[in-house]
Jmol script that loads the backbone (N, CA, C; Angstrom):
load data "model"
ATOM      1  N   UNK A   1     136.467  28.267 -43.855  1.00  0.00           N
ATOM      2  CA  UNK A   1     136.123  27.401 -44.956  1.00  0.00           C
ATOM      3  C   UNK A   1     135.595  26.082 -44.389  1.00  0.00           C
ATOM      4  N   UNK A   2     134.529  25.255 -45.056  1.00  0.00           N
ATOM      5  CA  UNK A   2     134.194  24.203 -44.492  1.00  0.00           C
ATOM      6  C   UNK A   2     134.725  23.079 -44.787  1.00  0.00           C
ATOM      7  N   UNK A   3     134.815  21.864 -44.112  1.00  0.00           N
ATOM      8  CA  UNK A   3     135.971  20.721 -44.643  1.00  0.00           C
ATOM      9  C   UNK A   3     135.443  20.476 -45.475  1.00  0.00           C
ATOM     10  N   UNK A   4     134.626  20.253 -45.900  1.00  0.00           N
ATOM     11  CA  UNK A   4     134.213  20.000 -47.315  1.00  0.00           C
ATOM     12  C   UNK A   4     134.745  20.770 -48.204  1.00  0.00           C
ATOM     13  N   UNK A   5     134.624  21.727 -48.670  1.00  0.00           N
ATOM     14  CA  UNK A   5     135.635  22.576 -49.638  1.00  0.00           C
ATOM     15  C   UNK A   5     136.797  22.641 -49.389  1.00  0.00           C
ATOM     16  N   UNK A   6     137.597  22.452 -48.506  1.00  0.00           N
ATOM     17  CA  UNK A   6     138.777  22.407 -48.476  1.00  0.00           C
ATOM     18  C   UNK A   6     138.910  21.030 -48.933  1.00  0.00           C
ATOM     19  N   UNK A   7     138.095  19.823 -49.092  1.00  0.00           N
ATOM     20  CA  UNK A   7     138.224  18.359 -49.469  1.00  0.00           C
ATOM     21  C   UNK A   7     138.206  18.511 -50.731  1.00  0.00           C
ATOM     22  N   UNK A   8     137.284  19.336 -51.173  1.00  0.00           N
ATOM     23  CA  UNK A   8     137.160  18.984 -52.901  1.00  0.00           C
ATOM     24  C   UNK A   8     138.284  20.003 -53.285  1.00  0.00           C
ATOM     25  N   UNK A   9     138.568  21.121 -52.897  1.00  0.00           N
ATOM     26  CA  UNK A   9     139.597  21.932 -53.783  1.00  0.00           C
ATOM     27  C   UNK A   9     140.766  21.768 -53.262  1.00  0.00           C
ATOM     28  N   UNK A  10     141.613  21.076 -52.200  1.00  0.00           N
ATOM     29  CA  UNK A  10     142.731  20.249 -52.558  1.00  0.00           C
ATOM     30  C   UNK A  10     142.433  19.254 -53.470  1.00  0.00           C
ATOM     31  N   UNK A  11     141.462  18.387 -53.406  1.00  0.00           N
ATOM     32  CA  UNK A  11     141.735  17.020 -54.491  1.00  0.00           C
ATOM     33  C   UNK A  11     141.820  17.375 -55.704  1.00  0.00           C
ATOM     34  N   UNK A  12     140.981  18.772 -56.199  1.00  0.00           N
ATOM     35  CA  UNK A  12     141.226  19.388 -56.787  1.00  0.00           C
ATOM     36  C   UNK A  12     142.705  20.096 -57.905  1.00  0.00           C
ATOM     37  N   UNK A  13     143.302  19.980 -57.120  1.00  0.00           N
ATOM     38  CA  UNK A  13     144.533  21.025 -57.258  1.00  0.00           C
ATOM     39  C   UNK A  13     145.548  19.606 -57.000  1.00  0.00           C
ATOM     40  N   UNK A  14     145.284  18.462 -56.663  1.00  0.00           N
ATOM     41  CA  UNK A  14     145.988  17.458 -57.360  1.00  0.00           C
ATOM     42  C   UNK A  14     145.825  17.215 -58.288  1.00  0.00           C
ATOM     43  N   UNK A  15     144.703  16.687 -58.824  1.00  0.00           N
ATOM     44  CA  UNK A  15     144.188  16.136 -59.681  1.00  0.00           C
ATOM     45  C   UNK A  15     144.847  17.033 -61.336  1.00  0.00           C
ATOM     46  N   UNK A  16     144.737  18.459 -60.907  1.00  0.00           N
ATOM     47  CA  UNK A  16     145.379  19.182 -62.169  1.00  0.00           C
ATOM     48  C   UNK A  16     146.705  19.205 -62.375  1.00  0.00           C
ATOM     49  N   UNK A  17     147.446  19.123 -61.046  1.00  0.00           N
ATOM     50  CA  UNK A  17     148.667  18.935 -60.642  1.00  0.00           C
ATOM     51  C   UNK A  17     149.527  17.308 -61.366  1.00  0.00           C
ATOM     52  N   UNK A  18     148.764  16.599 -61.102  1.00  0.00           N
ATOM     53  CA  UNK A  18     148.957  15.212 -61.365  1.00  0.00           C
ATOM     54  C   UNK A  18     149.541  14.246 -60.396  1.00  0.00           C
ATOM     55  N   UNK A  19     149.415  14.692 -59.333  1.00  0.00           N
ATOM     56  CA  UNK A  19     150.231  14.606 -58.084  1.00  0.00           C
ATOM     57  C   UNK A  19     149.903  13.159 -57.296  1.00  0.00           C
ATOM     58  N   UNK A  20     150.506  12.279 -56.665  1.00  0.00           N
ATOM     59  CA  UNK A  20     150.090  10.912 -56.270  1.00  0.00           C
ATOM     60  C   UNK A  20     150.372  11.267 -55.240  1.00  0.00           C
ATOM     61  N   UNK A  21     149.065  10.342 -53.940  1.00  0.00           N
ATOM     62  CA  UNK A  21     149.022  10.404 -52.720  1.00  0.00           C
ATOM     63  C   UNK A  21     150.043  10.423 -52.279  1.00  0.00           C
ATOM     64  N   UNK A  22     151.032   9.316 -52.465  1.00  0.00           N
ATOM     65  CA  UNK A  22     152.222   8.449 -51.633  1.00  0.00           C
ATOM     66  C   UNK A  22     153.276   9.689 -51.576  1.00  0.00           C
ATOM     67  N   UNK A  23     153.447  10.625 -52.631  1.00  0.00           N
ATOM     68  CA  UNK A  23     154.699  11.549 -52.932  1.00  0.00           C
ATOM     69  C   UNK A  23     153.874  12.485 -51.747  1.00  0.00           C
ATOM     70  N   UNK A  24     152.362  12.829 -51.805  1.00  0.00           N
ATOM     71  CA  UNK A  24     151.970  14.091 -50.875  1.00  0.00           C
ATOM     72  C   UNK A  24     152.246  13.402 -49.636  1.00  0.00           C
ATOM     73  N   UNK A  25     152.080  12.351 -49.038  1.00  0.00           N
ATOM     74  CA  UNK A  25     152.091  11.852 -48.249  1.00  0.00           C
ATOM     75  C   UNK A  25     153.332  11.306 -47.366  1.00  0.00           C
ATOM     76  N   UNK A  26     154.480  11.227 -48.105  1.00  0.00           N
ATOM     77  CA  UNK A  26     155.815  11.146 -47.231  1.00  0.00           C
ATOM     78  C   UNK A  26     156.100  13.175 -47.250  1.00  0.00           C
ATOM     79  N   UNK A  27     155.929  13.648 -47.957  1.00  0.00           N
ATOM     80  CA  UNK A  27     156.060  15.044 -47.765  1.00  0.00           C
ATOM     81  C   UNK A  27     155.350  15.818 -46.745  1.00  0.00           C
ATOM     82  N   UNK A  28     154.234  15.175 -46.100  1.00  0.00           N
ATOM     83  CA  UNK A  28     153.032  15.653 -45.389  1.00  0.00           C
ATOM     84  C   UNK A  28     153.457  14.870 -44.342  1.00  0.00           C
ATOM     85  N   UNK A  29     154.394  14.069 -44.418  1.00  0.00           N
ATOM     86  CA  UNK A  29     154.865  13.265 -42.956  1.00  0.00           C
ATOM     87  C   UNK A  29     156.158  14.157 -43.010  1.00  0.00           C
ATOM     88  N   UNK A  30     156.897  14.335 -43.528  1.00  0.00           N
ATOM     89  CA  UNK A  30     157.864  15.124 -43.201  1.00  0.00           C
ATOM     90  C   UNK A  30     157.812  16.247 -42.831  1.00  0.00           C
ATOM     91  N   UNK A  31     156.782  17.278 -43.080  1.00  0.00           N
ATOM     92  CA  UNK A  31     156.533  18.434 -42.486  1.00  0.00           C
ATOM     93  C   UNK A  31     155.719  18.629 -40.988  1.00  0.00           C
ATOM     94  N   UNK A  32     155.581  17.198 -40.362  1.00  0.00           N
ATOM     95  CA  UNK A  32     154.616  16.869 -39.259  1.00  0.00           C
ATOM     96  C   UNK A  32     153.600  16.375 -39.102  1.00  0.00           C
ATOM     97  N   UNK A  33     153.090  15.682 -40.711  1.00  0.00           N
ATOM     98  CA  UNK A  33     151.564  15.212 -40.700  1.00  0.00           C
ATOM     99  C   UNK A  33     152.085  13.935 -39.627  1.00  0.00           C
ATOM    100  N   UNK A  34     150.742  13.520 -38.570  1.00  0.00           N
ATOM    101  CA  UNK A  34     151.007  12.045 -38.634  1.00  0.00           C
ATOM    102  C   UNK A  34     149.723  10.904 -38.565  1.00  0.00           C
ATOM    103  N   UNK A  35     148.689  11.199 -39.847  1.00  0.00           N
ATOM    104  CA  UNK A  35     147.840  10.389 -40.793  1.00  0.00           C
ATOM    105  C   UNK A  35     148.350   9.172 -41.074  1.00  0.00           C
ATOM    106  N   UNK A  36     147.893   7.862 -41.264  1.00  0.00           N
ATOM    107  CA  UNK A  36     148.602   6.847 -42.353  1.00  0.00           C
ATOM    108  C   UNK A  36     147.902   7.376 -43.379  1.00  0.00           C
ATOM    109  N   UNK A  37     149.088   6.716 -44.242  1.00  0.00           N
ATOM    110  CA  UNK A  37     148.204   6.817 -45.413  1.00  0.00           C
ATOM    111  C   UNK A  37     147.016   6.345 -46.078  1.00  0.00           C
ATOM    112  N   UNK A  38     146.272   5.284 -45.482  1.00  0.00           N
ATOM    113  CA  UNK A  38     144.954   5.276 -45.985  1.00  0.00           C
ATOM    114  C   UNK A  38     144.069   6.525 -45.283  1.00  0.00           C
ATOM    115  N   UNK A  39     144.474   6.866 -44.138  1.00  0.00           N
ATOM    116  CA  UNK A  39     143.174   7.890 -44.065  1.00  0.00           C
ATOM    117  C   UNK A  39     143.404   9.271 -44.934  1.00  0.00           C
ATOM    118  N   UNK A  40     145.060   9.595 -45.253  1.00  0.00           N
ATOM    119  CA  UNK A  40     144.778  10.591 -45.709  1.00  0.00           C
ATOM    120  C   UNK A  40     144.034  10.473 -47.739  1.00  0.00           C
ATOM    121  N   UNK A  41     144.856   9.102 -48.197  1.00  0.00           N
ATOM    122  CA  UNK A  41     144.040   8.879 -49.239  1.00  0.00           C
ATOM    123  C   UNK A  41     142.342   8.840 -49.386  1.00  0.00           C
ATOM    124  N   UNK A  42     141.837   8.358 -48.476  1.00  0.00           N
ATOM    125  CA  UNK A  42     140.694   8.455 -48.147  1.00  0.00           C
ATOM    126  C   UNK A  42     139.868  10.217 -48.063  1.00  0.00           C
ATOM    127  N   UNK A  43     140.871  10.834 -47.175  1.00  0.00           N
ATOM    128  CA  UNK A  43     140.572  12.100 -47.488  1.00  0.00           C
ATOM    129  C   UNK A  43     139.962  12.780 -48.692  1.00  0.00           C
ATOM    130  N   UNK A  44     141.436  12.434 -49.297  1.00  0.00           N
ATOM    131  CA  UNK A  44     141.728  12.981 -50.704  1.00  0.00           C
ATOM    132  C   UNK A  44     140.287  12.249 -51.925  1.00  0.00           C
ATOM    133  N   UNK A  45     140.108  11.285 -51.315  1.00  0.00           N
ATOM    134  CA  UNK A  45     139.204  10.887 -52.246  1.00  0.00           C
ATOM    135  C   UNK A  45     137.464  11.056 -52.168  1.00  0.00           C
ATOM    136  N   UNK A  46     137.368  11.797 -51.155  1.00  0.00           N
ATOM    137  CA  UNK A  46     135.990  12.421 -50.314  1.00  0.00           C
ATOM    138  C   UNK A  46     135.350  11.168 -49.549  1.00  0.00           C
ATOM    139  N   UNK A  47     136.161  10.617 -49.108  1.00  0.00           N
ATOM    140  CA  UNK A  47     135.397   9.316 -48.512  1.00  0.00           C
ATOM    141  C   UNK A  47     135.451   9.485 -46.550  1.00  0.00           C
ATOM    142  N   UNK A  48     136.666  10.344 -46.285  1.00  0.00           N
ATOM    143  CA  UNK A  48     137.306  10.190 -45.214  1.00  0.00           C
ATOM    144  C   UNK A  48     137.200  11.747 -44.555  1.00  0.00           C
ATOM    145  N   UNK A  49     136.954  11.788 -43.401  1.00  0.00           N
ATOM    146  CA  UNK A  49     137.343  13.212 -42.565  1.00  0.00           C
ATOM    147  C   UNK A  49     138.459  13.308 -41.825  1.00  0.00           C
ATOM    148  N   UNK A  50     139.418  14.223 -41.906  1.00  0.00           N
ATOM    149  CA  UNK A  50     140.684  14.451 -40.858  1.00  0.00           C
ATOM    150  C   UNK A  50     140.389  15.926 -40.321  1.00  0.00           C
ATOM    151  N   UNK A  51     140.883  16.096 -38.913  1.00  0.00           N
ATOM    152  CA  UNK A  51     140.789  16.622 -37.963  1.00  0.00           C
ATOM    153  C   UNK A  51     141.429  18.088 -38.883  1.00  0.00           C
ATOM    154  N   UNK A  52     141.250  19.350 -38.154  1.00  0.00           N
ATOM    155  CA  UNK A  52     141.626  20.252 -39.090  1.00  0.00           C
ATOM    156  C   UNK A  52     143.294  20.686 -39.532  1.00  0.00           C
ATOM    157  N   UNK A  53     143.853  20.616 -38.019  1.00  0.00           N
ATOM    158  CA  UNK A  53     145.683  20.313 -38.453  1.00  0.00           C
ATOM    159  C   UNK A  53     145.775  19.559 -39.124  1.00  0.00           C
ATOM    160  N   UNK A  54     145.386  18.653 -39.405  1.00  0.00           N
ATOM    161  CA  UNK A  54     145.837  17.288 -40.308  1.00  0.00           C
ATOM    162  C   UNK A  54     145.367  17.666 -41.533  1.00  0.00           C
ATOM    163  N   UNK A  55     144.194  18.547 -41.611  1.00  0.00           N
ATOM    164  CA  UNK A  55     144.052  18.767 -43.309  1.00  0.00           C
ATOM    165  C   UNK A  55     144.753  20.370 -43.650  1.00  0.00           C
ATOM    166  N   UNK A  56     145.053  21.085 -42.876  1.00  0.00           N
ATOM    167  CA  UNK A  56     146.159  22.138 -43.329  1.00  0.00           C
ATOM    168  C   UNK A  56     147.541  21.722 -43.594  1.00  0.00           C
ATOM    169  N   UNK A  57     148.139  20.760 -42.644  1.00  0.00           N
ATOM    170  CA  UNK A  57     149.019  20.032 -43.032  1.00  0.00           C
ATOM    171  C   UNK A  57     149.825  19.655 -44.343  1.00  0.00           C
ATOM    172  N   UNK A  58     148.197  18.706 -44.979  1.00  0.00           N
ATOM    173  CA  UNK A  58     148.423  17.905 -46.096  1.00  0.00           C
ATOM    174  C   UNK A  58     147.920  19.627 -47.316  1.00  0.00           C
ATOM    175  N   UNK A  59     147.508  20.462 -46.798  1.00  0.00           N
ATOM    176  CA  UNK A  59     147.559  21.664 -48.009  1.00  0.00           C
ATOM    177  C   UNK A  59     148.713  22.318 -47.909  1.00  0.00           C
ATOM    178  N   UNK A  60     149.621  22.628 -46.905  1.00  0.00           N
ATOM    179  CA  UNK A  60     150.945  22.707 -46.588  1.00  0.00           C
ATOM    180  C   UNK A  60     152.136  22.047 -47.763  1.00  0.00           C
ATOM    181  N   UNK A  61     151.663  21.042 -47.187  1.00  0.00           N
ATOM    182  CA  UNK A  61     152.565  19.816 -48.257  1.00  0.00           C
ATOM    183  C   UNK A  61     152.350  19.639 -49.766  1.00  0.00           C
ATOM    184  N   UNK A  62     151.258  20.349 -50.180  1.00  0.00           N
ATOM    185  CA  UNK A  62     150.836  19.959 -51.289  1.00  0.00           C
ATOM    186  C   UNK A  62     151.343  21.521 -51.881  1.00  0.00           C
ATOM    187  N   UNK A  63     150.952  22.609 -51.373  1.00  0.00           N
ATOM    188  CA  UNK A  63     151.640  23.547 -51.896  1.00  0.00           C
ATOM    189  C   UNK A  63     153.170  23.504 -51.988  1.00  0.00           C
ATOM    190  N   UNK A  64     153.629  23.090 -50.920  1.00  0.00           N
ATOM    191  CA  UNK A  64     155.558  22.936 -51.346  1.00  0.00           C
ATOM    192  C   UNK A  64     155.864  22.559 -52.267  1.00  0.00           C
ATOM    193  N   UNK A  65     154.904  21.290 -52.587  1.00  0.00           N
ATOM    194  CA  UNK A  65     155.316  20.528 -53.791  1.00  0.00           C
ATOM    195  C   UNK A  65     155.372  21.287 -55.159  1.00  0.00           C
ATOM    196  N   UNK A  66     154.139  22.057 -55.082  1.00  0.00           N
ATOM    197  CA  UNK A  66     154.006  22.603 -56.473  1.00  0.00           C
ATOM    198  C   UNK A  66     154.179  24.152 -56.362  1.00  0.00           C
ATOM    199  N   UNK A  67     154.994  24.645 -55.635  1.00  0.00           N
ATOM    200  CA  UNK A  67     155.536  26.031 -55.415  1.00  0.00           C
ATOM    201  C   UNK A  67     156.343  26.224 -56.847  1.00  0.00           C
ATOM    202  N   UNK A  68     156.800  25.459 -57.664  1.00  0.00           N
ATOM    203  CA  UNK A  68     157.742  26.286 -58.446  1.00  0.00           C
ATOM    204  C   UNK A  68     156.562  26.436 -60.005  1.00  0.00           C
ATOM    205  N   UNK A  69     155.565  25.886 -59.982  1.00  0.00           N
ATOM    206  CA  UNK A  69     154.409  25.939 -60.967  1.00  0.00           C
ATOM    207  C   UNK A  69     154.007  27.270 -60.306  1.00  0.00           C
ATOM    208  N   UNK A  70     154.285  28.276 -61.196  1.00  0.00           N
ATOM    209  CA  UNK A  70     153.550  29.135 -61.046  1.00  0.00           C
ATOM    210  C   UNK A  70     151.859  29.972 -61.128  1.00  0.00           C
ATOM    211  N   UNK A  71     151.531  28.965 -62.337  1.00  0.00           N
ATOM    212  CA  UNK A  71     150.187  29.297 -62.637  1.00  0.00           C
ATOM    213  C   UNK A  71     149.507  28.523 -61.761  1.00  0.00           C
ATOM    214  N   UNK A  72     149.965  27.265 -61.010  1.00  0.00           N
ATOM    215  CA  UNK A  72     148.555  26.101 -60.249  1.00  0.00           C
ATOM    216  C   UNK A  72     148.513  26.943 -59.177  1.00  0.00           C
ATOM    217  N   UNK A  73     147.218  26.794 -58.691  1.00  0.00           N
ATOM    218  CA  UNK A  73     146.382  27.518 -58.034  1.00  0.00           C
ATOM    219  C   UNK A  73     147.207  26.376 -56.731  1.00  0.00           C
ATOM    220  N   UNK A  74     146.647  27.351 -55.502  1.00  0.00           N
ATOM    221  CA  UNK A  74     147.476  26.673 -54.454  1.00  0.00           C
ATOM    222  C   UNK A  74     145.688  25.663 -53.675  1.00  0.00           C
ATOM    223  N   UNK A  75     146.386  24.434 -52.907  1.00  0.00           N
ATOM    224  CA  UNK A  75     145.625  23.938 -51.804  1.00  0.00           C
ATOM    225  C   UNK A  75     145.049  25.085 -50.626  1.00  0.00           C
ATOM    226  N   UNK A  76     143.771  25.210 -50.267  1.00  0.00           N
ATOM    227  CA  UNK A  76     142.732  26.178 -49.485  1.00  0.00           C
ATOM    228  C   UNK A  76     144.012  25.452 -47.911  1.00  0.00           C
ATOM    229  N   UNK A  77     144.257  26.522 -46.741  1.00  0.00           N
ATOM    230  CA  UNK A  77     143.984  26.036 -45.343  1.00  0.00           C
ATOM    231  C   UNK A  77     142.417  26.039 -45.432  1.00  0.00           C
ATOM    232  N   UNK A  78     142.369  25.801 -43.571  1.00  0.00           N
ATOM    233  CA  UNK A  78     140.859  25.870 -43.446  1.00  0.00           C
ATOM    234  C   UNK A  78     140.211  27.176 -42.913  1.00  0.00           C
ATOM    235  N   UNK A  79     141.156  28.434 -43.452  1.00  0.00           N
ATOM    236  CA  UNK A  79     140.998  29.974 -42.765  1.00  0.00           C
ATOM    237  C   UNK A  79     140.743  30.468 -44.057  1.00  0.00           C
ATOM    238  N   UNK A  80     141.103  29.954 -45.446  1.00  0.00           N
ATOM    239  CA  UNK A  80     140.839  30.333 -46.435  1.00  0.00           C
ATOM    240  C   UNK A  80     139.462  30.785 -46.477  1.00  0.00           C
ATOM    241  N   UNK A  81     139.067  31.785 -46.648  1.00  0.00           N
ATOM    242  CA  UNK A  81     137.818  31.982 -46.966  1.00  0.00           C
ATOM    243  C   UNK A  81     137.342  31.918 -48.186  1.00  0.00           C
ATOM    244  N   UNK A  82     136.108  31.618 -48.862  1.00  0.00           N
ATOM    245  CA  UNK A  82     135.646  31.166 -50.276  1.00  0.00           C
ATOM    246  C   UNK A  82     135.226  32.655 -51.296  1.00  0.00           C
ATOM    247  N   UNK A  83     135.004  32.400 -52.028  1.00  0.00           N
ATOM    248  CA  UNK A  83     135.034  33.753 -52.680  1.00  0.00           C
ATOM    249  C   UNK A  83     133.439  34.147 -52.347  1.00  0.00           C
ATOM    250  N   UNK A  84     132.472  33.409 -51.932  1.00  0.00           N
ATOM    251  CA  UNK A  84     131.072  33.517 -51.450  1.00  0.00           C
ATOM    252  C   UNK A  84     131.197  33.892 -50.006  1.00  0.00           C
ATOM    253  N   UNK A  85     132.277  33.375 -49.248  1.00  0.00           N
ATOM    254  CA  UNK A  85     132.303  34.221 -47.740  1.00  0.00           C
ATOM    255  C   UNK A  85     132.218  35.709 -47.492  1.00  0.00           C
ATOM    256  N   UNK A  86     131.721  36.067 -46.488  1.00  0.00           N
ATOM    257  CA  UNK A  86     132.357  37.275 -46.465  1.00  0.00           C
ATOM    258  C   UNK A  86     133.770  37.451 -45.722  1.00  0.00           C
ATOM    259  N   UNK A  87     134.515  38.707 -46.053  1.00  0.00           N
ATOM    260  CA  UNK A  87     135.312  38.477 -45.206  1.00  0.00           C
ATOM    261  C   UNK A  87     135.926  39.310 -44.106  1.00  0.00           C
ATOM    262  N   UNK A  88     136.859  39.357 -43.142  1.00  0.00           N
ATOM    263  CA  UNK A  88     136.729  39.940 -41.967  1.00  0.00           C
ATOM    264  C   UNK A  88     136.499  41.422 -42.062  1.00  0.00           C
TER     265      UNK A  88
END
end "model"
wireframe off; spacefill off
backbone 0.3
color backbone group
């Protein structure tokens, strides 16, 4: 998947979620992110690029959060392939 789609369809899947940086962001430090938080807000807001651990990370963290919502669609890693990929 390209960082770009993995940028817009996590921000994505907050945004429906309702989810605030600061909550993804001590959660995304607790699971091993180590971003400040302006770059990963920055991320999140298509302004910013993070390295690719750092953006599986913060889709890591963002799925924990909303694991017990069953219907929200989960945050892409960056192995996710797109429904236009082909795949292996």
């Amino acid at each position: 998947m390209e960082e770009s789609d993995q940028q817009i369809l996590t921000a994505a899947v907050m945004r429906e979620v309702g989810l605030s940086v600061p909550v993804l962001w001590v959660h995304y430090l607790s699971i091993g992110g180590s971003e400040m938080a302006n770059p990963v807000a920055a991320y999140l807001d298509g302004f910013g690029v993070l390295p690719t651990e750092e953006r599986d990370l913060i889709s890591q963290a963002l799925n924990e959060l909303i694991m017990d919502v069953p219907w929200m669609p989960q945050a892409p890693h960056s192995g996710t392939p797109l429904a236009t990929e082909p795949g292996p």
